[in-house]
C-alpha positions as CSV (number, residue, x, y, z in Angstrom):
1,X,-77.2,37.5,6.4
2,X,-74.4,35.7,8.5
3,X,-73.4,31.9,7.4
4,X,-76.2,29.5,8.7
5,X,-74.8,27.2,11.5
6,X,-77.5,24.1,10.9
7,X,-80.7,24.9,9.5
8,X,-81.5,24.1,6.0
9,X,-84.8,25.7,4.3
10,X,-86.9,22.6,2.5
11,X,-89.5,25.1,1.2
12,X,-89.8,28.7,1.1
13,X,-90.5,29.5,5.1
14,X,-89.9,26.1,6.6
15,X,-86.1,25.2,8.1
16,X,-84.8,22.4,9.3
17,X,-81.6,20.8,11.3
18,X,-80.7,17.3,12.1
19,X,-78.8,16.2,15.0
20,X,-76.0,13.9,15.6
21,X,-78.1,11.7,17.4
22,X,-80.3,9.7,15.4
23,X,-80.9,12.3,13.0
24,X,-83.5,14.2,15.1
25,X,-84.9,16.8,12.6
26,X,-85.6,20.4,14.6
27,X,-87.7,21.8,12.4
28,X,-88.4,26.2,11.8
29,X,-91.7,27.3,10.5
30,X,-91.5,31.5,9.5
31,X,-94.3,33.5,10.0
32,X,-93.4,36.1,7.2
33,X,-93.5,38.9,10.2
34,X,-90.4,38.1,11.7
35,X,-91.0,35.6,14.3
36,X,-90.7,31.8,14.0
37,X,-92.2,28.6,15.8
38,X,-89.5,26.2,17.0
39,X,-90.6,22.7,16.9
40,X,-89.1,20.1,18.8
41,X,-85.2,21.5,19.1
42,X,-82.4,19.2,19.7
43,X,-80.0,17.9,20.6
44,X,-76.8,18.5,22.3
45,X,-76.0,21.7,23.6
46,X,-73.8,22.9,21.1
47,X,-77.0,21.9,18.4
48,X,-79.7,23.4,20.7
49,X,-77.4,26.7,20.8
50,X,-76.9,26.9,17.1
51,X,-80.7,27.3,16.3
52,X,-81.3,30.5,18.5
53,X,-78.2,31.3,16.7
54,X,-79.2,30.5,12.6
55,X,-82.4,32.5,13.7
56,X,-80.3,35.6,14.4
57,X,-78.8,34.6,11.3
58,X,-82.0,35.0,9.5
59,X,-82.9,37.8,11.4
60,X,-85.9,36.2,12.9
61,X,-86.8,35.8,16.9
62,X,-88.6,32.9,18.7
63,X,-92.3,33.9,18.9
64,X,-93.1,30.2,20.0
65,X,-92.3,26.2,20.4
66,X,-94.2,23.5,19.9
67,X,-93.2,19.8,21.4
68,X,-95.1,17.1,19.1
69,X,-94.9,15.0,21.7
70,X,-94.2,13.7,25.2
71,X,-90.5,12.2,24.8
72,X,-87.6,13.4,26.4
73,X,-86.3,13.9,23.3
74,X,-88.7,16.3,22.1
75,X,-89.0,18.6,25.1
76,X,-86.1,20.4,25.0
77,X,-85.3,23.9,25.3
78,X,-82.9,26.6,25.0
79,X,-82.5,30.0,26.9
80,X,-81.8,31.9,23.6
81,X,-85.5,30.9,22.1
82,X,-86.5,33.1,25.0
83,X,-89.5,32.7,27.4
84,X,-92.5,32.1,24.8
85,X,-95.2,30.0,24.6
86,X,-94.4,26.8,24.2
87,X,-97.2,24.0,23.3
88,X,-98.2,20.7,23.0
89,X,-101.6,18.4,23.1
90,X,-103.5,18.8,26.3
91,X,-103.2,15.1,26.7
92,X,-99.2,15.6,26.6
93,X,-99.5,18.4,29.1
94,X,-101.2,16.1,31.5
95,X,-98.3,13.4,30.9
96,X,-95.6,16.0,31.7
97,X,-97.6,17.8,35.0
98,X,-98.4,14.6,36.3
99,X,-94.6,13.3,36.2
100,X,-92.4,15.8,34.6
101,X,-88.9,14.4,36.7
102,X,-89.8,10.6,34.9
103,X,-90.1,12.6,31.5
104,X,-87.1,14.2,31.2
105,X,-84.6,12.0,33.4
106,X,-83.4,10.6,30.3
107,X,-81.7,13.8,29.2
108,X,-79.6,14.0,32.5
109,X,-76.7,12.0,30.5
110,X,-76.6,14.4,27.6
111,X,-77.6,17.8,29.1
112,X,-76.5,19.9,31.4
113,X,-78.7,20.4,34.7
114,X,-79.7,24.0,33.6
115,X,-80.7,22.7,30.4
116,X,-82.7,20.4,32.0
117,X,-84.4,22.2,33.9
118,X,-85.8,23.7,30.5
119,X,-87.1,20.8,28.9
120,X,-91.0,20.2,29.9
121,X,-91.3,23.7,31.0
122,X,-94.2,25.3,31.3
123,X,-96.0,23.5,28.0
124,X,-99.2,25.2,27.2
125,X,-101.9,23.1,25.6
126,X,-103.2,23.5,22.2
127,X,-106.5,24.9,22.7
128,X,-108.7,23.2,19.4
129,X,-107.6,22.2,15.7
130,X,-105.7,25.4,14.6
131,X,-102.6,26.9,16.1
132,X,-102.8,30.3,17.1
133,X,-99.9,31.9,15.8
134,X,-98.8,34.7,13.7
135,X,-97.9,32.3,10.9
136,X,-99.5,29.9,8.4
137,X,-102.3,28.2,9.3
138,X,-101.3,24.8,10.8
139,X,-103.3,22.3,11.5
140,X,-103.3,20.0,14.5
141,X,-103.6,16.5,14.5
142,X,-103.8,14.4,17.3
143,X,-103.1,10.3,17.1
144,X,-102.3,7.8,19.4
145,X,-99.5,5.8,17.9
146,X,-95.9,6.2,18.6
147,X,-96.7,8.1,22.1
148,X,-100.2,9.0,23.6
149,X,-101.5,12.3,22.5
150,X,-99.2,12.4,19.5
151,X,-99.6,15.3,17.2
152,X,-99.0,15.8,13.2
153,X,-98.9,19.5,12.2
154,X,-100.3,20.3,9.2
155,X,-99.3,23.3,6.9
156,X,-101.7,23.1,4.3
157,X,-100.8,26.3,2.3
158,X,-97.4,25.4,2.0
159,X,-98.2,21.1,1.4
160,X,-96.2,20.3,4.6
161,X,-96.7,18.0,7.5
162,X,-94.3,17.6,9.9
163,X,-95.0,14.2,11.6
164,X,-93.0,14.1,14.8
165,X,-92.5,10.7,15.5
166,X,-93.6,8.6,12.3
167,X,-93.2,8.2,9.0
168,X,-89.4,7.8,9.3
169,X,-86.9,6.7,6.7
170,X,-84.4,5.3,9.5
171,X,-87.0,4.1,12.2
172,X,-89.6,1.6,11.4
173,X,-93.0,1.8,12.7
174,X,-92.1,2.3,16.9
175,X,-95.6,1.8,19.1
176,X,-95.5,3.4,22.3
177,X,-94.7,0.9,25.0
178,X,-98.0,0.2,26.2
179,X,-99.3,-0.9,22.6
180,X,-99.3,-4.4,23.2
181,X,-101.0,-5.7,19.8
182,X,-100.1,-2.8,16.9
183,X,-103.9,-2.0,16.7
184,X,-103.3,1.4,18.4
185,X,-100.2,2.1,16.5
186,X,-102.1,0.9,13.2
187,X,-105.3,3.3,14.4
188,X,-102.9,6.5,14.8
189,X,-101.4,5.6,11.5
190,X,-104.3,5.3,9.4
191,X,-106.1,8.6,10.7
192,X,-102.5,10.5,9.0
193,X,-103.4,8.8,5.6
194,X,-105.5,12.2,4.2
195,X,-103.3,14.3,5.7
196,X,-99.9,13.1,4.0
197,X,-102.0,12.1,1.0
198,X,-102.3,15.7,0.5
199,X,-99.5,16.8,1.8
200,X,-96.0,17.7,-0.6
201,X,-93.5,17.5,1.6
202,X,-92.9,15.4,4.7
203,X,-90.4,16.4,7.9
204,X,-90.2,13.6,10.0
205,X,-89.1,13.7,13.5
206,X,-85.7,11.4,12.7
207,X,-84.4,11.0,9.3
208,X,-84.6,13.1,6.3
209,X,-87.4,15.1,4.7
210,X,-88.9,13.6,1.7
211,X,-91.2,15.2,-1.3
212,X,-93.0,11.4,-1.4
213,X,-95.2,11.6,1.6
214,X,-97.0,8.9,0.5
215,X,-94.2,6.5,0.0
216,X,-93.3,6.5,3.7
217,X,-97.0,6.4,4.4
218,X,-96.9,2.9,2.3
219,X,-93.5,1.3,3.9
220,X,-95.3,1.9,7.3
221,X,-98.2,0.1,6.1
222,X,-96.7,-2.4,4.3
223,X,-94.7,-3.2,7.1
224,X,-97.5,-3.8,9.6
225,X,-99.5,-5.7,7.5
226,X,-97.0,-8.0,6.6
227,X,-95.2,-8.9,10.5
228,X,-99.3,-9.1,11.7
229,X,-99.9,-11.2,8.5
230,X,-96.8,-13.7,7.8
231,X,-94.6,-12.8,10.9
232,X,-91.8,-11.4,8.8
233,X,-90.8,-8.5,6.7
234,X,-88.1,-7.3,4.5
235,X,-87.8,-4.0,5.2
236,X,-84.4,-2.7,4.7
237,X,-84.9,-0.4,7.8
238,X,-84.8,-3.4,10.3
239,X,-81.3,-3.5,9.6
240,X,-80.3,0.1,10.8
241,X,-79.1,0.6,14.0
242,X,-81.1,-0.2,17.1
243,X,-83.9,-1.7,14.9
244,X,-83.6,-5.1,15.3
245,X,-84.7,-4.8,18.7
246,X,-87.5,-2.9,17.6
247,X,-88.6,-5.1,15.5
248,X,-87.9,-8.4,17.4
249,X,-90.6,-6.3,19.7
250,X,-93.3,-5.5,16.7
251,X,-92.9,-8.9,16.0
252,X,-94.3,-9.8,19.4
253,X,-97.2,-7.6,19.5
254,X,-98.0,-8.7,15.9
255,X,-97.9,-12.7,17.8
256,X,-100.9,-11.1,20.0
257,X,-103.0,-9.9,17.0
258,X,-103.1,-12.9,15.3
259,X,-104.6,-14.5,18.5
């Protein structure tokens, strides 16, 4: 096997990358037959090259991709992963056919145009629960917290969730723009608590994995209860970069739940 450019396996069968960029984790689920499910690949084009490449490396192809969510971030592409299905909630499908030019604008500044012209393409939605793939089962579920239509995808023979969007050691809980209050945000969390309860490993969408799902399930928690209870919190996270903001933000909503 050649030398690995970026990915890293966590568990037997499941890889991972992280970008410059805010550490956005791509994450590599094997189906044991010699294909693999791309989830969310990013960033840069040198990065979004590199994982086509490291799945030569492995001697593996693309047999599918998976966006967890609508962000601009999490639609990307690369010629290399070929032309495969690539999926994502019916709700997020909807998002990205009824604007797909607003979704992906954003990526103009980091991208080249033929890259983006990738990104949003041709997203299939996920027809019920379960994944149809040639891999382990994976489970789908579908929350409305950080984005509408958010998924989780669980891996329950192998005790993995990848999370997309939450659950992040670098990021503190971050509610889609049109949560006004946290009680959507708080909603989509709480439906996750089984899931990462049962769950042995945790790949979140930016920052690093962790084999204490639960712990990240608490600090999210914790946090929201205590900016909707006292107005203040002393996460450590607030302090990381472009956090503040965020939670200056949370703080606000929280102001409109105690109402």
């Amino acid at each position: 096997m050649a030398d690995l450019l970026r990915l890293v396996e966590v568990v037997p069968g499941v890889w991972v990358a992280h970008s410059r960029r805010y550490l956005t984790t791509s994450t590599v689920l094997l189906d044991g037959q010699g294909g693999a499910l791309v989830i969310d690949p990013a960033w840069d084009p040198d990065e979004l090259a590199a994982i086509p490449a490291d799945l030569a490396a492995l001697g593996v192809r693309c047999v599918a991709g998976l966006s967890t969510h609508v962000h601009y971030d999490h639609v990307m592409w690369h010629p290399d992963l070929g032309e495969v299905p690539r999926w994502a909630t019916r709700g997020t499908v909807e998002m990205v056919d009824a604007d797909r030019d607003a979704v992906v604008a954003p990526l103009h500044r980091d991208l080249p145009d033929d890259l983006v012209d990738l990104a949003a393409r041709d997203l299939r939605p996920i027809d019920g629960e379960l994944l149809e793939w040639s891999g382990p089962t994976a489970v789908v579920h579908v929350h409305h917290a950080h984005a509408p239509h958010h998924l989780a995808l669980e891996l329950p023979d192998l005790g993995v969730v990848v999370a997309g969007d939450m659950l992040s050691d670098v990021e503190i809980p971050m509610p889609d723009g049109g949560d006004t209050d946290l009680v959507t945000y708080r909603a989509g969390l709480e439906s996750l608590r089984d899931v990462v309860g049962r769950s042995r490993l945790l790949v979140p969408g930016h920052g690093q994995v962790s084999h204490r799902p639960l712990e990240r399930y608490d600090a999210d928690a914790r946090y929201l209860d205590d900016v909707v209870r006292t107005g203040a919190s002393d996460d450590p996270r607030i302090a990381l970069d472009g956090m503040p903001e965020l939670h200056a933000a949370n703080l606000e909503r929280a102001r409109a739940t105690r109402v």
